[in-house]
C-alpha positions as CSV (number, residue, x, y, z in Angstrom):
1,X,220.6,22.0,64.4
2,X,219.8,21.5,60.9
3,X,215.8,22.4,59.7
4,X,215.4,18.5,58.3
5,X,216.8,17.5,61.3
6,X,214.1,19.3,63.6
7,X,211.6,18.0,62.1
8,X,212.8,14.5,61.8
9,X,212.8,15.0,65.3
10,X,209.2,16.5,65.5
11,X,207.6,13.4,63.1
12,X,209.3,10.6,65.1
13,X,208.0,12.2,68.5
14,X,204.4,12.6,67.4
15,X,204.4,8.8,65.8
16,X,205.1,7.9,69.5
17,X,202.4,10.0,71.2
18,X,200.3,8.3,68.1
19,X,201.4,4.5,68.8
20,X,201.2,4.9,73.1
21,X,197.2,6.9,72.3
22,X,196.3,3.8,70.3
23,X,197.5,0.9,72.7
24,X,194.5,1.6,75.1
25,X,192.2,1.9,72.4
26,X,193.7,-1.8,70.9
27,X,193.7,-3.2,74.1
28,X,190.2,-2.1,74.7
29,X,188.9,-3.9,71.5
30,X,190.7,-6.4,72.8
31,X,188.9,-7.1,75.8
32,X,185.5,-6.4,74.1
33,X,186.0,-9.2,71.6
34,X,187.1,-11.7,74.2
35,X,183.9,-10.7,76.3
36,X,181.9,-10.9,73.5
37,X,183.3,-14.0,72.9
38,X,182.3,-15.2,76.7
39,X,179.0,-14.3,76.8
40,X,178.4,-16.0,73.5
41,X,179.3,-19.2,74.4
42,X,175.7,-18.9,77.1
43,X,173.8,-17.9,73.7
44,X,172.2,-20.0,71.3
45,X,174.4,-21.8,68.3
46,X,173.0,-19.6,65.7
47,X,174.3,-16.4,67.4
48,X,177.3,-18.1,68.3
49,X,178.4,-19.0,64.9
50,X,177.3,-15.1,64.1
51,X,180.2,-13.8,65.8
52,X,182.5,-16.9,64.6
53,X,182.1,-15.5,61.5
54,X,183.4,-12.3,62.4
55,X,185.9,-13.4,64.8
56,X,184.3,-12.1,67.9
57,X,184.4,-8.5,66.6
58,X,181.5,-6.2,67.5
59,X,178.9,-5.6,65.4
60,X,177.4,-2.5,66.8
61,X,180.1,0.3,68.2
62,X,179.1,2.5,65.1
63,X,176.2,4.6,66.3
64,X,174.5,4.8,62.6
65,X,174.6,1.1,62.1
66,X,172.8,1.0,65.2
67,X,170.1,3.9,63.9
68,X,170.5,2.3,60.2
69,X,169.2,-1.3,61.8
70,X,166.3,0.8,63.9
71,X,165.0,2.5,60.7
72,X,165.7,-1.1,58.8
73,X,163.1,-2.5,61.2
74,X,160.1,0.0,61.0
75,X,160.0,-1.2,57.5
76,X,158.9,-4.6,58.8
77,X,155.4,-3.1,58.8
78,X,155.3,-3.8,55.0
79,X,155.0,-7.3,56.0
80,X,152.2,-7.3,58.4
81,X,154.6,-7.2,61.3
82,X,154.5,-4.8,64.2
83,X,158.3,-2.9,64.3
84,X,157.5,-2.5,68.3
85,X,157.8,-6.1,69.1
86,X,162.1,-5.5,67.9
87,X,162.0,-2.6,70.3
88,X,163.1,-0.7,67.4
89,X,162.6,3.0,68.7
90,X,164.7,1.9,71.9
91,X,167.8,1.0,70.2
92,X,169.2,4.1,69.3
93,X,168.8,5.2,72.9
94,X,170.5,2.7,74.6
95,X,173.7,3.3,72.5
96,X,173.4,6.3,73.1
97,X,172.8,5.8,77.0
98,X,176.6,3.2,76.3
99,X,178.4,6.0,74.6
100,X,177.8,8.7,76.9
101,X,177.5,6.6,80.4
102,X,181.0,5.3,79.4
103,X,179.6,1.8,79.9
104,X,181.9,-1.4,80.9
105,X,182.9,-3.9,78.5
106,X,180.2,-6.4,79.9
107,X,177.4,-3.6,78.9
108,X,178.6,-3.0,75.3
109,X,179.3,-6.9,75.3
110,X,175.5,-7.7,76.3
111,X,174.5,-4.7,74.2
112,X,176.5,-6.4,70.8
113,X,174.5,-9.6,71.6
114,X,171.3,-8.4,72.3
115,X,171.2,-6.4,69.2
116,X,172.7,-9.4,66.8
117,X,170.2,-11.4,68.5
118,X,167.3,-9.0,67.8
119,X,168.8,-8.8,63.8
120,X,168.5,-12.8,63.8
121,X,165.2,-13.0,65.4
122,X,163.8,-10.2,62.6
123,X,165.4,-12.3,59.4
124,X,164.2,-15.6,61.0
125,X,160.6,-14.1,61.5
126,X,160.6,-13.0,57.7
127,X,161.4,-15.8,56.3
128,X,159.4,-18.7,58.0
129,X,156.7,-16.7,60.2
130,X,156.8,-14.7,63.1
131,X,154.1,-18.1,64.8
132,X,155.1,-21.5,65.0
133,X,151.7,-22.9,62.6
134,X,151.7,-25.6,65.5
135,X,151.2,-23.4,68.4
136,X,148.3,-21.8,66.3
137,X,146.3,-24.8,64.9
138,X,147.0,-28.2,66.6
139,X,145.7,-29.4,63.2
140,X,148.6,-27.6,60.9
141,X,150.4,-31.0,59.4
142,X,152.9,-28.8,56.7
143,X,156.4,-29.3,57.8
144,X,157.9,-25.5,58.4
145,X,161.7,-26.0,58.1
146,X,164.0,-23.9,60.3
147,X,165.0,-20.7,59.2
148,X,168.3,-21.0,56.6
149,X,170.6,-17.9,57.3
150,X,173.4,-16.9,55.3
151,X,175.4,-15.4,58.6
152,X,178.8,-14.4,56.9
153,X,176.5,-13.0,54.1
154,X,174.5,-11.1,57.2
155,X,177.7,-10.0,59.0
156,X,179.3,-8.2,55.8
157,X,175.7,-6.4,55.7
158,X,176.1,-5.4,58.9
159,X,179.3,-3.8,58.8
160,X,178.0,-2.2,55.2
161,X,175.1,-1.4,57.1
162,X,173.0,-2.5,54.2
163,X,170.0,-4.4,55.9
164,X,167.2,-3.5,53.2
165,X,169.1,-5.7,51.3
166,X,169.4,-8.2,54.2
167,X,165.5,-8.0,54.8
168,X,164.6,-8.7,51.3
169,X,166.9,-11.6,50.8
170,X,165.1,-13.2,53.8
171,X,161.7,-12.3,52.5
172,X,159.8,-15.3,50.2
173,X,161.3,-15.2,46.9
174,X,157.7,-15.1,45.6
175,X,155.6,-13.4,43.4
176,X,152.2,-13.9,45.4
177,X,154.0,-12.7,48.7
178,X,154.8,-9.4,46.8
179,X,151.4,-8.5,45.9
180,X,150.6,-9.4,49.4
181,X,153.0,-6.8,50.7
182,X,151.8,-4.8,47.5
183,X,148.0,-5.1,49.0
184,X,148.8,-4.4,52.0
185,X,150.6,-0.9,51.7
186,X,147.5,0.2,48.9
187,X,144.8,-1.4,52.0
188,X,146.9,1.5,54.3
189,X,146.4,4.2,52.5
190,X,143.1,3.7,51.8
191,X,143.2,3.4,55.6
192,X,145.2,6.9,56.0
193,X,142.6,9.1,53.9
194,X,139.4,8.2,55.9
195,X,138.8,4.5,54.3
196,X,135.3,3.6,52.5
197,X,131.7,4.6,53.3
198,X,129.1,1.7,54.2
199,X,126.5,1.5,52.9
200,X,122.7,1.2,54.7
201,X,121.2,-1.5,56.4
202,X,118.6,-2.1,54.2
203,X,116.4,-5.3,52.9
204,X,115.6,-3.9,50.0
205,X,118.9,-5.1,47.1
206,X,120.0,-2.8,44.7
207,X,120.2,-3.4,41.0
208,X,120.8,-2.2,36.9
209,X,118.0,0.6,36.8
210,X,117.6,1.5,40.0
211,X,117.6,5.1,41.4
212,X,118.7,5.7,45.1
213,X,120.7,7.9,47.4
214,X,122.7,4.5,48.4
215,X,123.9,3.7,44.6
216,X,126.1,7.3,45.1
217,X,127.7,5.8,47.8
218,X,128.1,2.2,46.3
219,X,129.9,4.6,43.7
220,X,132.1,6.0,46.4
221,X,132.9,2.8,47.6
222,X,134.1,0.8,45.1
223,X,135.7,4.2,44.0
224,X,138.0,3.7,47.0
225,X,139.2,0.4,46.0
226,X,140.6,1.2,42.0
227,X,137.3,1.5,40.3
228,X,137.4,5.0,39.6
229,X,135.6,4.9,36.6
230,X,132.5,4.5,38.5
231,X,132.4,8.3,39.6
232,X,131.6,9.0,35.6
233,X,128.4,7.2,35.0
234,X,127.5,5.4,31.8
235,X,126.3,8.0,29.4
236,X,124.8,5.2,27.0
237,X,122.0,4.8,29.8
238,X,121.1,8.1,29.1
239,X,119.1,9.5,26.0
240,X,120.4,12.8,26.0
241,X,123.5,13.0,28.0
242,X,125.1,15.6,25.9
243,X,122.4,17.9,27.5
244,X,122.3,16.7,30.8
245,X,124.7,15.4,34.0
246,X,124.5,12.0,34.2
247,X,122.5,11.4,37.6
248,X,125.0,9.3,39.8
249,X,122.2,8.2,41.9
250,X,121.0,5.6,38.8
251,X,122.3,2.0,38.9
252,X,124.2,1.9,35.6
253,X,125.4,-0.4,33.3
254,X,129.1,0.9,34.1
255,X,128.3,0.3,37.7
256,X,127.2,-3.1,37.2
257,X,130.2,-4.3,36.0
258,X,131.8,-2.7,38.5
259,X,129.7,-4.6,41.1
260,X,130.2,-8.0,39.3
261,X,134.4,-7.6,39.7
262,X,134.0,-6.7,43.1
263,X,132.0,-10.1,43.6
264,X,134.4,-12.0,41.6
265,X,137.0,-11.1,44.1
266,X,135.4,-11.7,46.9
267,X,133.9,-15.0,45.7
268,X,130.3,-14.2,45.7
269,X,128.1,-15.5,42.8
270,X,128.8,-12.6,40.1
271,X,125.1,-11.1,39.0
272,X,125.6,-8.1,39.4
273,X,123.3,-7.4,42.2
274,X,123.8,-5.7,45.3
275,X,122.1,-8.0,48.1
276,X,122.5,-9.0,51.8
277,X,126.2,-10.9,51.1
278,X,127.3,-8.3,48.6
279,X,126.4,-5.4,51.1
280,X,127.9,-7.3,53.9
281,X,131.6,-7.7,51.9
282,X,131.1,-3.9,51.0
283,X,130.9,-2.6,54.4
284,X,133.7,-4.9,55.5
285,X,136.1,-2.0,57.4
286,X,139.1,-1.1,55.8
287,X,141.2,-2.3,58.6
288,X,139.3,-5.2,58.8
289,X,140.7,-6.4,55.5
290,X,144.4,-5.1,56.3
291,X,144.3,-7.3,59.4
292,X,143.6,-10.2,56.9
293,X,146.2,-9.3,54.6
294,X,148.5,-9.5,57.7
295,X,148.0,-12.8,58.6
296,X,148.2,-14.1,55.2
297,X,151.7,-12.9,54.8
298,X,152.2,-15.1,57.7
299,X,150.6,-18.0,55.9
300,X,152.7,-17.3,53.5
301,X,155.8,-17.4,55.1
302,X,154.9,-20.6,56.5
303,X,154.8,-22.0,52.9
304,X,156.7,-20.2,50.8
305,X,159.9,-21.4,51.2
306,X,161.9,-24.4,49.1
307,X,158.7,-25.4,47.3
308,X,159.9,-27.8,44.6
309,X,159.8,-26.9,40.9
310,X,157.1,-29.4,40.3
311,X,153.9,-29.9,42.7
312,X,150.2,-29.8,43.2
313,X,148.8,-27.0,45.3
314,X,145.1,-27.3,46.9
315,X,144.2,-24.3,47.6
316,X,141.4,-24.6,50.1
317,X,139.5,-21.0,51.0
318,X,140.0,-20.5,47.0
319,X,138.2,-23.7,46.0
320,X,140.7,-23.8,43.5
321,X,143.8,-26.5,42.4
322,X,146.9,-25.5,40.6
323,X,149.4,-28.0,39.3
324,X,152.7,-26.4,38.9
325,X,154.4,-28.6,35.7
326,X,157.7,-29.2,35.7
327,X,158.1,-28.0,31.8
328,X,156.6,-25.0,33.5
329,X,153.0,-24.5,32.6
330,X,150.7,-24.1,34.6
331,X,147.0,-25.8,35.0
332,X,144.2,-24.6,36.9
333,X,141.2,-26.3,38.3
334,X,138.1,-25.5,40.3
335,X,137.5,-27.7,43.5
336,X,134.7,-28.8,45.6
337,X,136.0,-29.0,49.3
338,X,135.4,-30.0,52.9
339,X,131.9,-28.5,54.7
340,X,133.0,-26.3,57.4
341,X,132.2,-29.6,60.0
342,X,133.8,-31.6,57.7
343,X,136.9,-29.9,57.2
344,X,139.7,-30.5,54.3
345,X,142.9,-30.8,56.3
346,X,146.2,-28.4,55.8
347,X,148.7,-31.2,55.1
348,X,152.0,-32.0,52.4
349,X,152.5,-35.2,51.1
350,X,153.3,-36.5,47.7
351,X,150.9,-38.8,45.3
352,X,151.6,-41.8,44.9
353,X,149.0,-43.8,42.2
354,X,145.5,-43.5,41.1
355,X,142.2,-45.7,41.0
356,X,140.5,-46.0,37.7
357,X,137.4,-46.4,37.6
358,X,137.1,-47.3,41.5
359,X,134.8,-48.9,44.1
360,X,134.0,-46.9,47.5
361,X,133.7,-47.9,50.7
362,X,131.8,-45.5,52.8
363,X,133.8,-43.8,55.7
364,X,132.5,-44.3,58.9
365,X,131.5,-40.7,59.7
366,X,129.3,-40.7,56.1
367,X,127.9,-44.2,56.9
368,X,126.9,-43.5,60.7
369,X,125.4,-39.4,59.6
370,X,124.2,-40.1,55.9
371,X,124.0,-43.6,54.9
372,X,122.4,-45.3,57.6
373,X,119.9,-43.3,57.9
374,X,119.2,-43.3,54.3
375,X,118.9,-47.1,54.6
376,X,116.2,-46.8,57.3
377,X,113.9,-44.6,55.4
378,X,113.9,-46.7,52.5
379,X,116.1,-50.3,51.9
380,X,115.9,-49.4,48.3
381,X,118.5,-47.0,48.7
382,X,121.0,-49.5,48.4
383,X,120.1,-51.1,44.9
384,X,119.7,-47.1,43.4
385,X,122.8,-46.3,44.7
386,X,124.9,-49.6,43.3
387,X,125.9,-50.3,46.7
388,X,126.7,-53.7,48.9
389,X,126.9,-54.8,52.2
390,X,130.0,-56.4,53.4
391,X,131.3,-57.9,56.3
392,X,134.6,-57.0,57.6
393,X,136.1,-59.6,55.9
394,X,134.5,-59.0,52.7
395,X,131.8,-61.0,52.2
396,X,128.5,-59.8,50.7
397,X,125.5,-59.7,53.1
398,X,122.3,-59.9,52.6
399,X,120.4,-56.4,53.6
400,X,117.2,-57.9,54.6
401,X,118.9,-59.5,57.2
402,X,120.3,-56.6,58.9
403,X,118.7,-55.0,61.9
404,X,120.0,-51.5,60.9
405,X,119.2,-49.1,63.6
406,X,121.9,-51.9,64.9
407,X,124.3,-53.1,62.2
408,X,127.3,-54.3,64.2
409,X,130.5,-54.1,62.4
410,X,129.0,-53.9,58.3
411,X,130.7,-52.1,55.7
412,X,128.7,-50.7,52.8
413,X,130.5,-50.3,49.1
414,X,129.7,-48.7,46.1
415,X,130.7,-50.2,42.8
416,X,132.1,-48.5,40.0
417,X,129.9,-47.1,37.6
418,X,128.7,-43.1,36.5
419,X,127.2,-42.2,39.7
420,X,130.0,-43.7,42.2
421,X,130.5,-40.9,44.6
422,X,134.2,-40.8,43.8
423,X,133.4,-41.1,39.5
424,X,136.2,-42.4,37.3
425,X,139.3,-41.3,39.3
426,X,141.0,-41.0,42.3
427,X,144.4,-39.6,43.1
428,X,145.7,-40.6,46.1
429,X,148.5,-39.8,48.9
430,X,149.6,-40.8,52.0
431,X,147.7,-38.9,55.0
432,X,146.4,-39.7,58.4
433,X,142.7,-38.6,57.0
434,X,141.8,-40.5,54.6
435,X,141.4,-37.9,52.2
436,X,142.0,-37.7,48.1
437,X,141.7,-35.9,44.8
438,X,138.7,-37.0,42.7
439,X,136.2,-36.8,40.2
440,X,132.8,-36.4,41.1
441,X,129.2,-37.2,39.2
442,X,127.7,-34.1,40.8
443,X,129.5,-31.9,38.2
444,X,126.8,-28.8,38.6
445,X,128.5,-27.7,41.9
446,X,131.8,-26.3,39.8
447,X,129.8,-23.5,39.0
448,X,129.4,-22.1,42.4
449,X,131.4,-19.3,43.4
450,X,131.7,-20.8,47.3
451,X,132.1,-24.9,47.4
452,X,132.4,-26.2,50.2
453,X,130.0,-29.5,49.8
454,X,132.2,-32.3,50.5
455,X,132.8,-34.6,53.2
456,X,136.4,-33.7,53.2
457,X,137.5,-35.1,50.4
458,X,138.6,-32.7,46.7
459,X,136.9,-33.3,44.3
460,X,138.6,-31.6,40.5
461,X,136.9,-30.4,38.0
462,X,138.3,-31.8,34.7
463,X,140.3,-34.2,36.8
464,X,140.4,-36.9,33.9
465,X,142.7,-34.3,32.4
466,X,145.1,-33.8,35.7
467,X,145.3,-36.9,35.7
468,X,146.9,-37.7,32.3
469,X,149.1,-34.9,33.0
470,X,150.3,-36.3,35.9
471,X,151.1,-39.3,34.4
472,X,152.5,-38.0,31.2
473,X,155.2,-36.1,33.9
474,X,156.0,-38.9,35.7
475,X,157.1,-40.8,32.9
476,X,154.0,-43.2,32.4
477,X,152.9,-44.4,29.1
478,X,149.3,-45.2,30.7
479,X,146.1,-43.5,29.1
480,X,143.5,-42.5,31.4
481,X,141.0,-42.6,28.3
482,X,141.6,-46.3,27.8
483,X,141.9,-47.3,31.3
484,X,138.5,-45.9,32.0
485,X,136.9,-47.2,29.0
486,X,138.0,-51.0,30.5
487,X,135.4,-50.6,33.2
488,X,137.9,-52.7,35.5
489,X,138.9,-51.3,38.9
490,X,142.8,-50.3,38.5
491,X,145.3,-49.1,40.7
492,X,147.7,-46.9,38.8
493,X,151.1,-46.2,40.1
494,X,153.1,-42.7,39.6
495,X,156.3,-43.5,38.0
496,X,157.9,-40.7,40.2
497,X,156.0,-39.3,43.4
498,X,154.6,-35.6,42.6
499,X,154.3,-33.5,45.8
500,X,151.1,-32.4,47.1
501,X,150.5,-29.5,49.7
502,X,146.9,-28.4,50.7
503,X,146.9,-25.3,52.0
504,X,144.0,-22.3,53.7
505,X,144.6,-18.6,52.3
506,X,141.3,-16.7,53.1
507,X,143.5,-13.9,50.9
508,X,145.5,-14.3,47.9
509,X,146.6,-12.7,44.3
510,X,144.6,-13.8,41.6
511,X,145.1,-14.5,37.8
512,X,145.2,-10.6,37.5
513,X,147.6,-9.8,40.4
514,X,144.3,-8.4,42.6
515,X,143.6,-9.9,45.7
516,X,140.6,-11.6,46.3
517,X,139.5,-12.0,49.6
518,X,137.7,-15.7,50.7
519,X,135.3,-16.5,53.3
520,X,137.1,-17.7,56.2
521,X,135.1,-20.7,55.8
522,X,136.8,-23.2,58.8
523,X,136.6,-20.2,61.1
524,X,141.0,-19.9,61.1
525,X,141.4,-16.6,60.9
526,X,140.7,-15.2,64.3
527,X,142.8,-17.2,66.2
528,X,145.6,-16.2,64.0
529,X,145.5,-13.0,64.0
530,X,145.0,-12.7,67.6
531,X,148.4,-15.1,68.0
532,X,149.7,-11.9,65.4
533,X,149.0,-9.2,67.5
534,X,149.7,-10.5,70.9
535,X,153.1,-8.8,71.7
536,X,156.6,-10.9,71.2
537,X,158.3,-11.7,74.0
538,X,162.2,-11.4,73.3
């Protein structure tokens, strides 16, 4: 026989063995796919339409896309979530347990599934919250849209075993959710190397001058959050320090500053001294603030997701307001907010018109605890404070003829004029509590660093301003100026409706990118963070 011949012969024979080795392995596939595609059809849509997009084929027979995935989610820790609750160190062990048990098709089917499912469960969690809001605070009113998936887009990541990429795409788009996640990892190391010293229990506060063992370790501690400048004291506050080592133990003028940033972020009034609030925030443990971190990246998820270009955001625990324009400025305004028994709700809804110079009628929780008993003490009350009495219908009564520790059915209204509880403007929007945006005559309490003094109600600081704005943005040629200066009561409509969303962050970036960390003034915090930590059930 010829050479070429022979191994003609030889190359046709091992295509054969080739082509009859394969056919159990095809056939195999086969039958995976259509289980896959069985036990589907008992899952929810979402998965279903998962595996649609992939026709049925497997997402998980590759060993390192299954220990790609299990590294993928110990990285959800970045965001405040615990990688245990996805069972992420069990997932490589189970293939494994597959691959060498020879395991039937139902097994790897149920296997496929249950890690797609997992994958899902993780991109839904980071990008609209781990918590349903709902489940957590029966009084939560912001819509949280389901979770918006790109699933052909996560089943070519999958097979490319790229899921940092799938992570981050799910993640808030968001520049204050980053410097959360930001926070949170510097918060962890801090945690990692020992975390901060506390300082005494003392009465005694500690200012500029003073000389004490504790103002070493206020050094130390505020050292071990970025002001590291500290740990050098001031040598202007000392006549000759080019002779001598500055004594760390004196309360310099390098430390003061020091102490008044530190306030400024944690919204304590900014003098400079150490007293009981400042040394309370100060010894706040290091895990302590991580944990709060943590559940405001939740918050955040809740939120941060298809805000619209143009909208007002209340920000509650910040006592501040921010109107995002839609030429894309930005203007920022201090608030006055609900008392922590009179709480500002967490709601979205869009404004609608404003009241010029407007009358008030007294709700009934502010008539029956402030006004009434006002009245009682003293009848004058009502002529100081420009107010009327008015039957339900609306006509004026006569106050001397009121038994008032039993008024029946009265309403009280003040007129408009420079000390009407609500000044020269209200904003308003639809909500089931009555609440609004407005201007106040007490102007002095702007300047406090906490303000929480209302009955529920905002009230803005420079609100006559927002208010033109808004106006100007909606397309009306109204001036606030001149509609004030009329003195007549005037309801205002918004050309086009501007959203509103008040919303509770007891952490959040400020101006500078730091995070400042709030009182938790409505007490929210601890329920949420023990709804965080309780363990997922999958």
């Amino acid at each position: 026989m010829r050479p070429f011949v022979v191994i003609l012969a030889v190359l046709v024979l091992m295509a054969s063995v080739s082509a009859i080795a394969e056919q159990p392995h095809d056939a195999q596939r086969g039958s995976l796919e259509a289980e896959i595609a069985r036990l589907v059809a008992e899952e929810e849509a979402e998965l279903g339409r998962f595996y649609a997009a992939r026709d049925y084929r497997p997402a998980w027979e590759e060993r390192q896309q299954v220990a790609a995935f299990a590294e993928a989610l110990q990285t959800l820790e970045s965001d405040g979530l615990d990688p245990s609750d996805y069972g992420a160190n069990r997932l490589v062990a189970e293939r494994r347990v597959l691959h060498e048990s020879d395991a039937a098709l139902a097994e790897q089917a149920r296997f496929d599934l249950q890690t797609s499912a997992l994958l899902l469960t993780a991109l839904r969690h980071l990008q609209r919250g781990r918590l349903d809001p709902h489940a957590v605070d029966p009084r939560w009113e912001i819509p949280v849209e389901p979770a918006r998936l790109d699933l052909e887009a996560i089943s070519r990541a999958v097979d490319g075993q790229r899921f940092g990429q799938a992570f981050g795409e799910a993640r808030p788009a968001s520049a204050p959710y980053e410097r959360l996640r930001s926070g949170l990892a510097r918060y962890r190391n801090i945690e990692r190397v020992g975390g901060w010293p506390s300082l005494p229990d003392q009465p005694r506060v500690l200012r500029s001058e003073d000389v004490d063992d504790a103002v070493g370790l206020l050094r130390e501690r505020l050292a071990m959050e970025g002001e590291l400048e500290v740990m050098a004291a001031d040598p202007s506050t000392f006549p000759r320090a080019e002779l001598e080592t500055p004594d760390l133990r004196r309360f310099d003028a390098s430390l003061e500053a020091a102490v008044m940033r530190f306030q400024r972020r944690h919204l304590l009034e900014t003098d400079g001294i150490v007293g009981p609030q400042t040394r309370a925030a100060l010894n706040v443990p290091v895990a302590t603030r991580i944990d709060q971190i943590r559940l405001n990246l939740e918050r955040a998820r809740w939120l941060l997701h298809g805000l619209p270009e143009a909208f007002v955001l209340v920000d509650i625990a910040g006592y501040r307001l921010i109107y995002f324009r839609p030429n894309g400025e930005i203007w920022r305004s201090r608030i006055v907010v609900g008392q922590p028994y009179r709480r500002t709700p967490s709601l979205r809804s869009e404004i609608t018109h404003m009241t010029v110079n407007p009358t008030w009628t007294v709700p009934p929780t502010i008539l029956r605890e402030d006004v009434l008993p006002a009245i009682r003490r003293d009848l004058g009350y009502l002529q100081r404070q420009n107010m009327r009495v008015l039957s339900p219908s609306g006509q004026p009564l006569d106050p001397n003829q009121i038994d008032w520790w039993n008024p029946g059915n009265v309403m009280i209204r003040q007129e408009p004029g420079p000390d009407n509880a609500l000044g020269q403007v209200v904003i308003r929007f639809p909500n089931d509590h009555l609440v609004y945006l407005h201007d106040t005559p007490a102007q002095g309490l702007f300047a406090r660093e906490q303000r929480a003094f209302s009955s529920g109600c905002i009230r803005v600081q420079g609100v006559l301003e927002f208010a033109q704005l808004l106006l100007d943005d909606t397309g009306s040629d109204d001036s606030v100026q001149a509609l004030t200066a009329s003195g007549q009561t005037r309801h205002v409509p918004l050309a086009r409706r501007m959203p509103v969303i008040l919303h509770y962050w007891t952490v959040h970036p400020g101006e500078d990118g730091q995070l400042v960390f709030r009182p938790d003034i409505y007490e929210r915090d601890d329920a949420l963070l023990r709804a965080l930590n309780r363990p997922l059930a999958l």
